[in-house]
LUMDO-773888 format. One record per residue (C-alpha): x, y, z; residue in one letter. Coordinates in Angstrom, 2 decimals, m for minus. Layout:
REM LUMDO-773888
{px->X; py->Y; pz->Z; resn->a}
...
***
This chain:
REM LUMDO-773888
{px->90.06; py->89.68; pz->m76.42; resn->x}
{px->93.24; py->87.68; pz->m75.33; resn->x}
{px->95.17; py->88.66; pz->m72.58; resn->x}
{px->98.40; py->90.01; pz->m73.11; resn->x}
{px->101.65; py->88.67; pz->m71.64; resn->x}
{px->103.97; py->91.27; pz->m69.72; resn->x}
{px->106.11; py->91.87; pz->m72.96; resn->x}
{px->102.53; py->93.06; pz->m74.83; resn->x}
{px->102.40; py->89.94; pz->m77.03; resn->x}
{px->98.75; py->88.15; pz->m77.57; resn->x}
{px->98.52; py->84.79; pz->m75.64; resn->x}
{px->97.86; py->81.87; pz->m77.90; resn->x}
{px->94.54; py->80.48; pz->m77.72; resn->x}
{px->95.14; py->76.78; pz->m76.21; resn->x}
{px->94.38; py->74.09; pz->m78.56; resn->x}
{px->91.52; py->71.65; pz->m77.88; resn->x}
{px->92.13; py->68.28; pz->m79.21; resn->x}
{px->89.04; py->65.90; pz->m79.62; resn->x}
{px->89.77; py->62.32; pz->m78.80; resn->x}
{px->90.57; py->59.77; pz->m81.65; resn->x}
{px->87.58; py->58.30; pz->m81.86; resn->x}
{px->85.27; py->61.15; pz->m80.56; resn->x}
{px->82.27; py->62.03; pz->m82.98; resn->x}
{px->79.89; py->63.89; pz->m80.91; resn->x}
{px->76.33; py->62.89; pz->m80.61; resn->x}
{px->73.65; py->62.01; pz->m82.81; resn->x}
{px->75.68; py->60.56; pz->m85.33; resn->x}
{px->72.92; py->57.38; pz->m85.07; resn->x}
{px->69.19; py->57.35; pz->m83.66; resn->x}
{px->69.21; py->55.66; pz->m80.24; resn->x}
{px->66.53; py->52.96; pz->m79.79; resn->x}
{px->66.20; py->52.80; pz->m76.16; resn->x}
{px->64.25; py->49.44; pz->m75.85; resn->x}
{px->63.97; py->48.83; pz->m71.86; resn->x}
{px->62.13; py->52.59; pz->m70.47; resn->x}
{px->59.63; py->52.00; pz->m67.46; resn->x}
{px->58.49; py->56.05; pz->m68.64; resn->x}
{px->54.69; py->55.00; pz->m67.34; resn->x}
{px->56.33; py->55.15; pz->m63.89; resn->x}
{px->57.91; py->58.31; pz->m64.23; resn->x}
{px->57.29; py->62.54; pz->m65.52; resn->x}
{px->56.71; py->62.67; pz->m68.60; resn->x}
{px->59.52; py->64.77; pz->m69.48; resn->x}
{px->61.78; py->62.44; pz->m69.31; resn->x}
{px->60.83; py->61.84; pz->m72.97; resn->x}
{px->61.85; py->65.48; pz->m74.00; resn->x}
{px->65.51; py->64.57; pz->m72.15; resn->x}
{px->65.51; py->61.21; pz->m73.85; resn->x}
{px->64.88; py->62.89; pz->m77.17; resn->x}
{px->67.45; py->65.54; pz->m77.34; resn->x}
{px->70.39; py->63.05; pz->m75.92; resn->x}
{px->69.13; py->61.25; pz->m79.64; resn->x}
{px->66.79; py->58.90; pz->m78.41; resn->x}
{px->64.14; py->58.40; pz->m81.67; resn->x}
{px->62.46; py->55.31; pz->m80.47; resn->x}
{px->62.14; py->53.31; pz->m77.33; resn->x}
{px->60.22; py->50.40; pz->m76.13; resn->x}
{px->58.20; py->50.53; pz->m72.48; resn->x}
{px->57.68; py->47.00; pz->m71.05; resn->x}
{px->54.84; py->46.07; pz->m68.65; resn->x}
{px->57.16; py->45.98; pz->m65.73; resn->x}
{px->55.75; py->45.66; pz->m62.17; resn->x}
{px->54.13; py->48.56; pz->m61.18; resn->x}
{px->53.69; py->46.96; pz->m57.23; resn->x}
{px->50.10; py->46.73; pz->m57.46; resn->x}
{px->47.96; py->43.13; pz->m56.75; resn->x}
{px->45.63; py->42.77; pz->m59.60; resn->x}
{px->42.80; py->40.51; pz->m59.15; resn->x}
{px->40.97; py->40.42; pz->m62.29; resn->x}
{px->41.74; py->40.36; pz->m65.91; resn->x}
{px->39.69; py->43.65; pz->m66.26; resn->x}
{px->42.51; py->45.09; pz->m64.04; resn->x}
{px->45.38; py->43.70; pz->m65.67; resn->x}
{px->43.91; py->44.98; pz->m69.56; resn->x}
{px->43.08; py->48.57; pz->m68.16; resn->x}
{px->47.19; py->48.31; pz->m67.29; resn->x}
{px->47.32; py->47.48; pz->m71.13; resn->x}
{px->45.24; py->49.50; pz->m72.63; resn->x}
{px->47.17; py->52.67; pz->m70.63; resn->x}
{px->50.55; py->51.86; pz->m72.07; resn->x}
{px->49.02; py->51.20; pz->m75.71; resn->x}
{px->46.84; py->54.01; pz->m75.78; resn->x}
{px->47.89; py->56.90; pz->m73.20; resn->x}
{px->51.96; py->56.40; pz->m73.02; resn->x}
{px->52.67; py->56.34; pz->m76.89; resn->x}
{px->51.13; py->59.67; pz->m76.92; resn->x}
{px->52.60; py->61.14; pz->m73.99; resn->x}
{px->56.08; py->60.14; pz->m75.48; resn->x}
{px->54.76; py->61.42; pz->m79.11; resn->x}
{px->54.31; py->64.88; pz->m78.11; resn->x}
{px->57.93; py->64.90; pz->m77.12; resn->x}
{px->58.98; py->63.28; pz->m80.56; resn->x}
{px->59.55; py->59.50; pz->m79.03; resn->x}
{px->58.37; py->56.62; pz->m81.51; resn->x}
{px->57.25; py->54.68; pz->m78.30; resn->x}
{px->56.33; py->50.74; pz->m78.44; resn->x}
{px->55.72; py->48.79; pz->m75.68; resn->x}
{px->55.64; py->45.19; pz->m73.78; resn->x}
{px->52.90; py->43.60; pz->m72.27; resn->x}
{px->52.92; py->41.13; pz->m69.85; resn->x}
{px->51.37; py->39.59; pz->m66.69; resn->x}
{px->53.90; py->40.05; pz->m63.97; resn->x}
{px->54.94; py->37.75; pz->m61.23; resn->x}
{px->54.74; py->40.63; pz->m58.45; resn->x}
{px->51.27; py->41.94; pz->m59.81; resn->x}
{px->49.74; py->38.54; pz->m59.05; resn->x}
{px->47.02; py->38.35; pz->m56.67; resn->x}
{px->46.55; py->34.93; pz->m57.20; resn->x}
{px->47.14; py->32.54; pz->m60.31; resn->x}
{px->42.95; py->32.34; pz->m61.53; resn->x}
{px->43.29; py->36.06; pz->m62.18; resn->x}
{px->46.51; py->36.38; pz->m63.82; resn->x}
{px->45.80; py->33.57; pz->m66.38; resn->x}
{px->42.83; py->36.07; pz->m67.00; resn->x}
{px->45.15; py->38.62; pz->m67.09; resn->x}
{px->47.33; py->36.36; pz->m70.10; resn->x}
{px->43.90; py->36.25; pz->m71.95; resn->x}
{px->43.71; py->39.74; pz->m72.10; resn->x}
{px->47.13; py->39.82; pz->m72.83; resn->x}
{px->46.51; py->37.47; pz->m76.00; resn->x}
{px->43.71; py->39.99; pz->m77.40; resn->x}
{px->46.40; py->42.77; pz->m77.74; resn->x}
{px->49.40; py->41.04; pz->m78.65; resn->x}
{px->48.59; py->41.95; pz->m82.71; resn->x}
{px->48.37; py->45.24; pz->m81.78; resn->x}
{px->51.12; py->47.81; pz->m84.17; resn->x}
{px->52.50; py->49.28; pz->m81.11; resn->x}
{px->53.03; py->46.25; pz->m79.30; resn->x}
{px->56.30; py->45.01; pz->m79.88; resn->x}
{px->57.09; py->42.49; pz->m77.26; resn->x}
{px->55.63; py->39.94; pz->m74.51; resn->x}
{px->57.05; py->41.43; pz->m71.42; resn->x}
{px->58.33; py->41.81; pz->m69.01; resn->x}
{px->57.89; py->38.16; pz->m67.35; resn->x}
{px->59.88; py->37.13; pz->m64.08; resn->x}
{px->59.49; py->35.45; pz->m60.84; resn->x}
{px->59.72; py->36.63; pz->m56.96; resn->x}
{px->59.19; py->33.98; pz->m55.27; resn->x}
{px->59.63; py->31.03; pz->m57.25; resn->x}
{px->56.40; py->29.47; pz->m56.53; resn->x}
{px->54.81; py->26.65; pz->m58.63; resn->x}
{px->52.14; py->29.03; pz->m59.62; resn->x}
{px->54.51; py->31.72; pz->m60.51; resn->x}
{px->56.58; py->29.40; pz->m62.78; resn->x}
{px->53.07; py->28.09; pz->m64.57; resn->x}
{px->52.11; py->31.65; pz->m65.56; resn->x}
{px->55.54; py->31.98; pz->m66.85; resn->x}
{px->55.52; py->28.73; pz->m68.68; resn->x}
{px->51.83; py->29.64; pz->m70.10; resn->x}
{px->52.93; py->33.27; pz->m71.09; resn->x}
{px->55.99; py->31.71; pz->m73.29; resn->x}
{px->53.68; py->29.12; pz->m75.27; resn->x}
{px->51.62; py->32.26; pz->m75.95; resn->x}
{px->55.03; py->34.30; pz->m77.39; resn->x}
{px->56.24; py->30.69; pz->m78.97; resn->x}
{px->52.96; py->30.51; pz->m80.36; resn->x}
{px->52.41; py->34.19; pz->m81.96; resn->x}
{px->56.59; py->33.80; pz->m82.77; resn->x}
{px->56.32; py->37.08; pz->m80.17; resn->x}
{px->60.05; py->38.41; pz->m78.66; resn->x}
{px->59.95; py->38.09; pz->m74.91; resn->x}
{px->61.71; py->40.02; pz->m72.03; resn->x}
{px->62.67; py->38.68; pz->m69.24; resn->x}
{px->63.38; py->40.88; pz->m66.05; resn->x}
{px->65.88; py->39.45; pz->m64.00; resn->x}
{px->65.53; py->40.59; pz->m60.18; resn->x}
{px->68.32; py->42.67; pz->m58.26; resn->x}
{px->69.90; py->40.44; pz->m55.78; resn->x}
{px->72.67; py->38.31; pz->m56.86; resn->x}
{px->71.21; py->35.22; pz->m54.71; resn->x}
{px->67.77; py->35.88; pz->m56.41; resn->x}
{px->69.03; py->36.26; pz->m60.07; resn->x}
{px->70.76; py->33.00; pz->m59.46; resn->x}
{px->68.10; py->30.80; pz->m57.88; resn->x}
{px->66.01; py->32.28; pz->m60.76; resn->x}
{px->68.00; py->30.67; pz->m63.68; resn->x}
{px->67.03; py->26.68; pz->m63.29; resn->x}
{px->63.53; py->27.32; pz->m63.44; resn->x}
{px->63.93; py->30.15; pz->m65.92; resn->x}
{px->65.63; py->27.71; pz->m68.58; resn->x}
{px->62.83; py->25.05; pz->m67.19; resn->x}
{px->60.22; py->26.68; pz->m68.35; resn->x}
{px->62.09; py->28.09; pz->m71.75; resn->x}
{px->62.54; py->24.09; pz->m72.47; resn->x}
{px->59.33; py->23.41; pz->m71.54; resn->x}
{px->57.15; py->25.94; pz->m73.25; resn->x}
{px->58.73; py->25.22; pz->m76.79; resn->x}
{px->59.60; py->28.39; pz->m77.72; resn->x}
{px->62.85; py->29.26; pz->m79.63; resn->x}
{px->65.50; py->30.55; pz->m77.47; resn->x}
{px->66.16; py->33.36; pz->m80.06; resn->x}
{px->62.78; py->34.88; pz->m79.62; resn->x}
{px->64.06; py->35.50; pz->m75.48; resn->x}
{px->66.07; py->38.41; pz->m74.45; resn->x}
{px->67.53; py->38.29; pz->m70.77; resn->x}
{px->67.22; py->42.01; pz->m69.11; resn->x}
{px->69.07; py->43.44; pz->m66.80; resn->x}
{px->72.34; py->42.39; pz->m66.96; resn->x}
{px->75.54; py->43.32; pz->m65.61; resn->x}
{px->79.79; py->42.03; pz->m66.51; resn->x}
{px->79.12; py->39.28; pz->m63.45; resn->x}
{px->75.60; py->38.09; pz->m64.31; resn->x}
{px->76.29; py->38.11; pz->m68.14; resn->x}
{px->78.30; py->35.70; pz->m67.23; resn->x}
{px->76.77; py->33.65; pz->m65.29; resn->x}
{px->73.89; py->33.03; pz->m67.78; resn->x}
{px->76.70; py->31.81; pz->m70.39; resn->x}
{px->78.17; py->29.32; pz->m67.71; resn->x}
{px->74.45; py->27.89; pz->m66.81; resn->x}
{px->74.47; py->25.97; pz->m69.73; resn->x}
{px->70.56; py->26.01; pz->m70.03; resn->x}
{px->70.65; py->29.17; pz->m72.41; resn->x}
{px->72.27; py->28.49; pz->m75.62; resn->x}
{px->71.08; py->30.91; pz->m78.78; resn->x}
{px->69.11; py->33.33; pz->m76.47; resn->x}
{px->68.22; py->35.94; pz->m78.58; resn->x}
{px->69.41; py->39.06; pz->m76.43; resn->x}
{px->71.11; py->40.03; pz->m73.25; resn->x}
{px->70.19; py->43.69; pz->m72.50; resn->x}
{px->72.37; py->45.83; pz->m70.33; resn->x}
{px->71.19; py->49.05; pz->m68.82; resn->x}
{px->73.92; py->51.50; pz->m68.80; resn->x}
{px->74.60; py->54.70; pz->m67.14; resn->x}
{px->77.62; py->56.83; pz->m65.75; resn->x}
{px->77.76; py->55.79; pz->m62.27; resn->x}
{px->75.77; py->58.11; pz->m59.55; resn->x}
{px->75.49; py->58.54; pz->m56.24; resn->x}
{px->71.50; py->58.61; pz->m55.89; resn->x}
{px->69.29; py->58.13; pz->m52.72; resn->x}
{px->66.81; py->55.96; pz->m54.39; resn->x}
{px->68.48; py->53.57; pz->m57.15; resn->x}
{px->66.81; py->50.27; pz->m57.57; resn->x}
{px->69.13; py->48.88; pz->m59.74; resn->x}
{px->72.63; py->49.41; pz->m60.41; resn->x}
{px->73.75; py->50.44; pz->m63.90; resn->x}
{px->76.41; py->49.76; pz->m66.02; resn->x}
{px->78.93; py->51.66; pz->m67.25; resn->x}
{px->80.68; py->52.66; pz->m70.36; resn->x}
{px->83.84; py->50.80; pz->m68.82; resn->x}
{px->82.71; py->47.84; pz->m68.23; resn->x}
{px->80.68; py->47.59; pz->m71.46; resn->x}
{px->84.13; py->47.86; pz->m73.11; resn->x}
{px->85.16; py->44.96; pz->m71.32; resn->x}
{px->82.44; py->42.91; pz->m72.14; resn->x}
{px->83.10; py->43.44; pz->m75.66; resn->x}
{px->86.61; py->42.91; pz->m75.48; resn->x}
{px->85.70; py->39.34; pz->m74.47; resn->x}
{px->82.91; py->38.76; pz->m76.28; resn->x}
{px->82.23; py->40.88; pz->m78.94; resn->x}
{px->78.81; py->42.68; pz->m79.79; resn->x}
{px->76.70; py->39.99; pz->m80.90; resn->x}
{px->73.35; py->40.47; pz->m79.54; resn->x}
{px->74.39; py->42.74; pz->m76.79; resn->x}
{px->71.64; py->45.45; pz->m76.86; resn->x}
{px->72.63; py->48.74; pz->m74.28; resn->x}
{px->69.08; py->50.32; pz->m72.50; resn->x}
{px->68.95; py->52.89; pz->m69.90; resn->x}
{px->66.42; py->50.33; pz->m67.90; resn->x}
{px->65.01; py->53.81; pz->m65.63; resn->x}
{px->62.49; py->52.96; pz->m63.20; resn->x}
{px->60.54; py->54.46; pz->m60.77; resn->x}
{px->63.55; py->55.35; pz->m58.87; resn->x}
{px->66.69; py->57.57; pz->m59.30; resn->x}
{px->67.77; py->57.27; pz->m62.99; resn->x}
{px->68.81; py->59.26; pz->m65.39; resn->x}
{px->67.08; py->59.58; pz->m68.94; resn->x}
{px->70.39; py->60.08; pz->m70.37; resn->x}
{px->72.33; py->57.47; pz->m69.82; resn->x}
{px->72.11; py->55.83; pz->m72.89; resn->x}
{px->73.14; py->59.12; pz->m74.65; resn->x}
{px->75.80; py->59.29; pz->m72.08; resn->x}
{px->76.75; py->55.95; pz->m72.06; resn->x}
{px->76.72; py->56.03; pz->m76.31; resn->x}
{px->79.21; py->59.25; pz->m76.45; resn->x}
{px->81.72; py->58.05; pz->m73.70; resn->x}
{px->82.31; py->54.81; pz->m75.43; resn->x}
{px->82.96; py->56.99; pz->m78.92; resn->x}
{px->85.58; py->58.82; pz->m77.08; resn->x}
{px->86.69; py->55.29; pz->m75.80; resn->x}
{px->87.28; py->54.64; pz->m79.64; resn->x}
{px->85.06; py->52.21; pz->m79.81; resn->x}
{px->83.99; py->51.82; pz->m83.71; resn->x}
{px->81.29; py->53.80; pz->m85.23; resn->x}
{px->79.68; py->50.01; pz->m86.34; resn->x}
{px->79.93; py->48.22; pz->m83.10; resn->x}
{px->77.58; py->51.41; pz->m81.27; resn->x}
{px->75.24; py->51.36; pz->m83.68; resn->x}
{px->74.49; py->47.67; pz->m83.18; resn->x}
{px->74.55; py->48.12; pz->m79.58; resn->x}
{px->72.51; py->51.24; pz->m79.38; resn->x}
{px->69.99; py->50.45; pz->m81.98; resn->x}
{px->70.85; py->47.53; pz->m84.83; resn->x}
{px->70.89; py->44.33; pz->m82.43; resn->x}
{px->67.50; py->45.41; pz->m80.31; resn->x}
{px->65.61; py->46.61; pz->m83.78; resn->x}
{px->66.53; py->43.47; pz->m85.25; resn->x}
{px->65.04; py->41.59; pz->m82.19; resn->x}
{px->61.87; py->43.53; pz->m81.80; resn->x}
{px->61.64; py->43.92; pz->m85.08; resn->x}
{px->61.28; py->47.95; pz->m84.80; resn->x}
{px->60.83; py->49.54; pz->m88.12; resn->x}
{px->64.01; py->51.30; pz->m89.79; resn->x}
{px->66.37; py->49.57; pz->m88.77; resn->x}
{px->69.59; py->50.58; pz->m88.64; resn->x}
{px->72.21; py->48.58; pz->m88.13; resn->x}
***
């Protein structure tokens, strides 16, 4: 019942206005392609799917553990093929995943070219979607030629790669030179190499390096900003991915919620996806960013783009 004024007379019932541009969720299926779920409960997929989250890709990220065998590094393998893409079925998540040998993982450089054998055996597996993620920590000479051998595998199966850039600014940058070394080196198309982890600054600094030209992807991991205890990474938010498009456009930007083991949210791609609708950013442009561009890289079943 409305309340009445003094005089007796109904108040009007104020008048909510939607945004120009606002069309509420679920208007296209999310494709979250950068999830490290293996590290994390796995109802986070439940979250995922009811923000509109269909399908999502889980790279072979670091998981902080040396592995000194191949048998190690292809039980690591076998878990995200096999046990993850059920886990995230029962909560209705078409899950693919990355595998990779990474740089931290590496007990020494014997076992981890082991490890890229192993890694070769599974790489025509249906589920597996991607070689990644690859990186470097310490820019070694033996972490640089299990990079370079792991991208003449991808160039040589024509298999997408992710690369996961490291936090710190310094480290990000002293990783480029030897990053588009070994992407020169190794043959392999630049198109068939997405860059992870990106923010506004380092976006750009991988266009001013030079040594990238025709990458195939630059993946940002979005969320509203928090205030969390135990973020590894910072994410990026709706804001500044309306910058970014304002000065370069969409092409081959591809938006990920990037969660990790640490504080981060599940939803931040759904978030991220309805704040930049009421931003007024067109219908066309989010669906590339938030499914088209990364299903055309990983080549992910319907695609839509």
């Amino acid at each position: 019942m409305r309340p009445a004024t003094a005089a007796g007379r109904a108040t009007p019932a104020p008048q909510l206005l939607a945004p120009r541009g606002a069309h509420g969720p679920g208007l296209v299926p999310l494709f979250d392609h950068h999830i490290h779920s293996d590290l994390r409960n796995a109802d986070d997929y439940e979250l995922m799917a009811v923000s509109g989250v269909t399908s999502a890709l889980a790279p072979c990220s670091s998981s902080h553990e040396r592995r000194s065998s191949g048998d190690a590094f292809a039980a690591r393998f076998e878990r995200l093929i096999e046990v993850e893409t059920a886990r995230a079925a029962v909560y209705g998540i078409d899950l693919y995943v990355g595998l990779a040998v990474h740089a931290a993982d590496m007990s020494d450089l014997r076992s981890a070219l082991e490890g890229v054998d192993e890694l070769h055996k599974r790489l025509g597996h249906p589920r597996v979607k991607a070689l990644g993620e690859v990186s470097l920590r310490h820019h070694t000479s033996d972490e640089v030629t299990l990079l370079e051998r792991q991208l003449r595998l991808a160039a040589d199966t024509g298999t997408p790669v992710m690369v996961e850039t490291p936090p710190p600014l310094e480290a990000f940058t002293a990783m480029l030179p030897l990053l588009a070394g070994a992407i020169e080196r190794s043959g392999i198309d630049p198109g068939r190499v997405a860059v992870m982890d990106l923010d506004e600054h380092k976006l750009r600094l991988v266009h001013d390096h030079g040594g990238f030209d025709g990458l195939g992807g630059y993946g940002l991991p979005v969320s509203p900003r928090t205030d969390a205890l135990f973020a590894v990474r910072q994410k990026v938010t709706h804001r500044e991915v309306m910058r970014i498009l304002d000065s370069r456009g969409p092409e081959r930007l591809m938006l990920n919620t990037g969660f990790h083991f640490g504080s981060a949210d599940p939803l931040g791609l759904g978030k991220t996806v309805h704040r930049l609708r009421l931003g007024g950013v067109p219908e066309q442009t989010v669906r590339a960013l938030v499914h088209g561009n990364a299903a055309g890289f990983f080549d992910i079943p319907h695609r839509i783009g």
